[in-house]
C-alpha positions as CSV (number, residue, x, y, z in Angstrom):
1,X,168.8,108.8,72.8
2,X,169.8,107.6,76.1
3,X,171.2,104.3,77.3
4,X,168.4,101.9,78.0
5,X,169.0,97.9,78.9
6,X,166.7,95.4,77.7
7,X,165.0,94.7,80.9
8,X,164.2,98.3,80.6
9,X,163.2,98.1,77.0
10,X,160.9,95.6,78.0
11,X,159.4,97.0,80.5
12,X,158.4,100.5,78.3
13,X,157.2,97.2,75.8
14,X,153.1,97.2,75.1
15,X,152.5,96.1,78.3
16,X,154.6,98.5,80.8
17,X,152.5,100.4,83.8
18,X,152.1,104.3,83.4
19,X,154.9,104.0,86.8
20,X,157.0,101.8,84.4
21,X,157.1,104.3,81.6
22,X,157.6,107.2,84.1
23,X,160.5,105.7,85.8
24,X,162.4,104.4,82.6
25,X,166.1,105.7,82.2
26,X,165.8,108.7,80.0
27,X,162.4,109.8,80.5
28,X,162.4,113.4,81.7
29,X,159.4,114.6,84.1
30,X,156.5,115.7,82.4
31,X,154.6,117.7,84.6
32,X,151.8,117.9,81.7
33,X,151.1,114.6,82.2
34,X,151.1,114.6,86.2
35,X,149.2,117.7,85.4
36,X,146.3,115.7,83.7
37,X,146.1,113.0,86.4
38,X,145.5,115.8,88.9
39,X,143.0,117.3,86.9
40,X,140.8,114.0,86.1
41,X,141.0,113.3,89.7
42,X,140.2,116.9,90.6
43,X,137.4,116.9,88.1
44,X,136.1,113.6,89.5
45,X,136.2,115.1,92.9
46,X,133.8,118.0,91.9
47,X,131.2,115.9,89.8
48,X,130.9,113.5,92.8
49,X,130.3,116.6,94.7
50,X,128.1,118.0,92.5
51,X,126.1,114.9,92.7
52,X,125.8,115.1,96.5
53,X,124.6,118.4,96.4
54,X,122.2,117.7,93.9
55,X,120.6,114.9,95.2
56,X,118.9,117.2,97.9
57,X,118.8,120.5,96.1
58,X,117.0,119.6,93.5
59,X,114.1,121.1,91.6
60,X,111.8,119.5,94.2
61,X,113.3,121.4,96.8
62,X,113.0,124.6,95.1
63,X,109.5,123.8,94.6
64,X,108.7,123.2,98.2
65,X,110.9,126.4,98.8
66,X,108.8,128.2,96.8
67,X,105.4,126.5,98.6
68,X,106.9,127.1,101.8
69,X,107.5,131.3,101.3
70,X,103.6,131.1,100.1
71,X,102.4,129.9,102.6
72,X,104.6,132.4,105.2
73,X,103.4,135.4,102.9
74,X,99.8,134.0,103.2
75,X,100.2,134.1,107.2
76,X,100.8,137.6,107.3
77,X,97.0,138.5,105.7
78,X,94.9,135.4,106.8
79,X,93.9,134.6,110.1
80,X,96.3,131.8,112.1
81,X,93.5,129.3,112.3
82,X,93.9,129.2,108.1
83,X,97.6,129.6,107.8
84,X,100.1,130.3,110.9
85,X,103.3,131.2,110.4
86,X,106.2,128.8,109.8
87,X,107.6,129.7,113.1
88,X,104.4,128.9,114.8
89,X,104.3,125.5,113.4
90,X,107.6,125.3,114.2
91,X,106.8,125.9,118.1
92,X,104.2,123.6,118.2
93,X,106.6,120.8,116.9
94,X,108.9,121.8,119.7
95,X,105.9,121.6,122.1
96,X,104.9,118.0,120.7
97,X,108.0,116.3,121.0
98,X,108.9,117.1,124.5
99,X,105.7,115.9,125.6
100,X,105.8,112.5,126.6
101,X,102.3,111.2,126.2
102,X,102.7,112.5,122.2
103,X,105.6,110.5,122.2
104,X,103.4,107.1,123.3
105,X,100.9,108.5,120.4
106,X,103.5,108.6,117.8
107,X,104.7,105.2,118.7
108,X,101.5,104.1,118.3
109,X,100.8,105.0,114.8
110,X,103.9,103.9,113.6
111,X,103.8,100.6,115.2
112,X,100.4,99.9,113.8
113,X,102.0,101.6,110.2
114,X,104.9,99.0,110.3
115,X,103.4,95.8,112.0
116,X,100.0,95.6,110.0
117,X,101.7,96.5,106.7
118,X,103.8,93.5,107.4
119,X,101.2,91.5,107.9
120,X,99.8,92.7,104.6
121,X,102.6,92.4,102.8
122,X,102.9,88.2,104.5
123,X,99.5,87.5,103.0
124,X,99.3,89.3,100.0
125,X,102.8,88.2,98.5
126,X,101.7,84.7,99.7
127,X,98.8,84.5,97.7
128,X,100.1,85.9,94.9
129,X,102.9,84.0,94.6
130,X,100.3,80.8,95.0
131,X,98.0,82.8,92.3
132,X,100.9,82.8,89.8
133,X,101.8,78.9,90.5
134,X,98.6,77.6,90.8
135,X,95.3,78.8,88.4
136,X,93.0,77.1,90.6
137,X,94.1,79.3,93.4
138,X,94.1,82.4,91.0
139,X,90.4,81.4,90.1
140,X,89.5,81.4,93.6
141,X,90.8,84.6,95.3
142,X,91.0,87.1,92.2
143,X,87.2,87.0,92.4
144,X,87.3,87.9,96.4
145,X,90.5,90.6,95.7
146,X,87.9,92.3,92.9
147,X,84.9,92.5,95.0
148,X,87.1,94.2,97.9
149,X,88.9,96.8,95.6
150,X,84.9,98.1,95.0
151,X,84.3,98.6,98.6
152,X,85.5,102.3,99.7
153,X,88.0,102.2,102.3
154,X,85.3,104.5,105.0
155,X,83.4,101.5,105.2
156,X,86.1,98.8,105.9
157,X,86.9,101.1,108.9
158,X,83.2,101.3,109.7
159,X,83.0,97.4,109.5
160,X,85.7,97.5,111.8
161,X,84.6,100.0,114.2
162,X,81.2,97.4,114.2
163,X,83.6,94.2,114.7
164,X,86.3,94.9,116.8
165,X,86.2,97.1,120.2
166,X,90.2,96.4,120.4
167,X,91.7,99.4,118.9
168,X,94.7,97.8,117.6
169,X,92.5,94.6,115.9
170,X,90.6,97.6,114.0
171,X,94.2,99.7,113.2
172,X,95.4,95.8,112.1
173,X,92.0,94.6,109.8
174,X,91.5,98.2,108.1
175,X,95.3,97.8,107.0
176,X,95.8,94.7,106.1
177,X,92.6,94.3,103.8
178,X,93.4,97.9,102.5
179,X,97.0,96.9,101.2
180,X,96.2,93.4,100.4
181,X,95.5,93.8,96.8
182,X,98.0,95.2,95.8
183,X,100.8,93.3,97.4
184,X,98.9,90.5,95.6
185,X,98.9,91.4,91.9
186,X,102.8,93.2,92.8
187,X,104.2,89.2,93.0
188,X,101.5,87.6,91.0
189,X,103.0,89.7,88.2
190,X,105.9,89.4,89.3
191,X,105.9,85.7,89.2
192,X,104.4,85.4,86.1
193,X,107.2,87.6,84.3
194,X,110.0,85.5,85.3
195,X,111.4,84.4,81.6
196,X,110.6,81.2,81.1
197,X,114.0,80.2,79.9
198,X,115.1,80.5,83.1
199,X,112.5,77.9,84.6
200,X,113.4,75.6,82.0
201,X,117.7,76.2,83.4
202,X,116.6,75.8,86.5
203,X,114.4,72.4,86.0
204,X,117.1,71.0,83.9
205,X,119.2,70.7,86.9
206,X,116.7,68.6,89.5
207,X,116.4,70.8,92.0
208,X,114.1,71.0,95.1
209,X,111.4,73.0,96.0
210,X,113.3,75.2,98.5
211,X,116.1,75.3,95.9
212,X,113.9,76.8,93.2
213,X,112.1,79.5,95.8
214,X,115.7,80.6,96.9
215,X,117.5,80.5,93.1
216,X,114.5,81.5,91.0
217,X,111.1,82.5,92.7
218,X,112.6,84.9,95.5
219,X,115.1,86.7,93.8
220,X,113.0,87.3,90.2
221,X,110.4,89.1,93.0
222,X,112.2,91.5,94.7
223,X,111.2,94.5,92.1
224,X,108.1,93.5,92.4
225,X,108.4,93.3,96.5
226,X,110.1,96.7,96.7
227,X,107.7,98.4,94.9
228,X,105.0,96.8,96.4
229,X,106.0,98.0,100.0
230,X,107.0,101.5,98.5
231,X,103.6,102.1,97.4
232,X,101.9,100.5,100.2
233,X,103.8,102.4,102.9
234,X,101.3,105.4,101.6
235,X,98.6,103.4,101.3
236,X,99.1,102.3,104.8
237,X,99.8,105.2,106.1
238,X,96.5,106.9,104.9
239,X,94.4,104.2,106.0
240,X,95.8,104.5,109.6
241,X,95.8,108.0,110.0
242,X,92.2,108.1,109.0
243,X,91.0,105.1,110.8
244,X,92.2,106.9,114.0
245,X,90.9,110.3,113.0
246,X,87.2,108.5,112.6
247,X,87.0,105.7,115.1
248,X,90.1,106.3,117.4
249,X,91.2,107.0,120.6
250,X,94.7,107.4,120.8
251,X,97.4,107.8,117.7
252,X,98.6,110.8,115.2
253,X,95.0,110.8,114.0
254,X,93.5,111.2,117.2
255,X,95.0,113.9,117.7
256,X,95.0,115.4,114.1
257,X,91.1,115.4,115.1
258,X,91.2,117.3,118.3
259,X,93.6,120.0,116.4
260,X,90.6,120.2,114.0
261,X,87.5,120.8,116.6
262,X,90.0,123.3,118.6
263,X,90.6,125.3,115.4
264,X,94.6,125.3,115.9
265,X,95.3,125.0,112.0
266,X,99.3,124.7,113.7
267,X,99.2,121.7,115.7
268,X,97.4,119.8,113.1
269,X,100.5,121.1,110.6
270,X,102.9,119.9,113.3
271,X,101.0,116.4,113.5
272,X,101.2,116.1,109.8
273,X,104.7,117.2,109.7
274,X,105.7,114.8,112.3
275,X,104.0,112.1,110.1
276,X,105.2,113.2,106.7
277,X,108.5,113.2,108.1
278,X,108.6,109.5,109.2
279,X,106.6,108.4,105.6
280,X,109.7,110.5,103.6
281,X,112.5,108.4,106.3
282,X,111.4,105.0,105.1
283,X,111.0,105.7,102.1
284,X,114.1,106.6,101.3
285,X,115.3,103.7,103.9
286,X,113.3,101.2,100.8
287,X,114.8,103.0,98.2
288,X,118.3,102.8,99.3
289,X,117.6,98.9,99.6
290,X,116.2,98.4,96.9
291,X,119.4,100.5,94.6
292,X,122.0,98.2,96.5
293,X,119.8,94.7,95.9
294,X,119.0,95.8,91.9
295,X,122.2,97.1,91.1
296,X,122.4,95.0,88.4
297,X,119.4,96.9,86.9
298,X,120.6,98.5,83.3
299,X,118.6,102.1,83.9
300,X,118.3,104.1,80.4
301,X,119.6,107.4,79.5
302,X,117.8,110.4,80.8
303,X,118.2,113.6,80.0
304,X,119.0,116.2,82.5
């Protein structure tokens, strides 16, 4: 054995650093074990990568792959108001976004997709949140939330093509009392399934009103928010795009509707592409949110 002192010895003890036992008087280089430190990390490298990649190449996007050649092999025997080539719809992208009056359009749509939804969102989540307090409250707007989910969405829009000659205050009423309900049973539920253990930690330390909402109320909520805004951004967007298509004048949907009576199959394609592409952004926006504020979520095991 070689010489050691007992600062040394003590320093290989049980609680020496891996640098510690490699730089202790008579310990030879081992490049087996530099070896397997540069092939964990290389091997960590390559999963992370592998991760990357497969977050986008997926088997969703082999499916639409797979949609996408169909529909190119269907242009080449149907006629191009039924299916027009990729490369067509393509163009007419191109054509719509250097135009600067489709520009105002898609402004438009998404302003009144954003706004209104907010607006939902503000009332809904408010009442709910009263609903799940308060029973009296619940007693009187579940009644009124019931009675609207039985009237079809088509006749909300006519009600407010009847009401309102403001385009917006149509776009803004349609939404609203479209996504309403469920933003209201999201938090009412949500409410209710805070553990009640945690009310009675709370209460046992006298705190205020504000201090319980901030502590208790807003943060057991957030699933529920988040996944009330991920479905309604859908919801929202459907209701728009058809209230314009019906009883518009301006908007995606307008001019989804004069694609339809000119028979040009690829600039309603382009319109919905344009639209499915913003719907797919925020969406992902939300879900990006809502993985760094639920971290602390346990998710089970899957199976590849």
């Amino acid at each position: 054995m070689y010489p050691t002192s007992r600062l040394d010895e003590s320093r290989i003890g049980s609680r020496a650093t891996l640098e510690d036992v490699d730089n202790a008087p008579g310990r030879a280089y081992s490049p087996i074990d530099h070896g397997d430190e540069l092939s964990s990390s290389g091997a960590g490298e390559r999963k992370r990568s592998f991760r990357l990649v497969s977050r986008f190449f997926n088997e969703g996007t082999f499916v639409l792959l797979i949609v996408a050649a169909a529909w190119e092999i269907a242009s080449y025997f149907l006629p191009p108001f039924l299916f027009p080539s990729i490369e067509r719809i393509g163009r007419a992208i191109v054509t719509i976004l250097t135009q600067s009056s489709s520009f105002v359009s898609i402004e438009q749509t998404y302003f009144r997709i954003v706004v209104f939804l907010t607006v939902g969102f503000v009332l809904g989540s408010g009442l709910g949140v009263a609903s799940g307090a308060n029973e009296r409250i619940e007693r009187t707007f579940v009644p009124l939330i019931q009675l609207k989910q039985g009237i079809p969405g088509v006749c909300w829009i006519i009600f407010a093509t009847l009401w309102f000659r403001d385009m917006d205050a149509r776009m803004g009423f349609v939404i609203v009392i479209s996504t309403l309900p469920s933003f209201f049973y999201q938090t009412r539920d949500g409410f209710r399934s805070i553990p009640r253990d945690l009310w009675e930690m709370v209460k046992s330390w006298r705190p205020t009103r504000r201090q319980v909402f901030f502590k208790l109320v807003l943060p057991g909520l957030i699933p529920a928010i988040l996944t009330g805004l991920r479905v309604n951004l859908g919801t929202a967007t459907r209701v728009t795009i058809t209230a314009e298509l019906l009883a518009g004048n301006s908007g995606i949907g307008y001019y989804l509707r004069n694609a339809e009576e000119q028979f040009r199959m690829d600039v309603a394609m382009a319109w919905t592409a344009i639209l499915v592409a913003f719907v797919i952004t925020t969406d992902l926006s939300m879900a990006f949110v809502e993985t760094k504020m639920l971290s602390w979520r346990q998710r089970p095991e899957r199976e590849d």
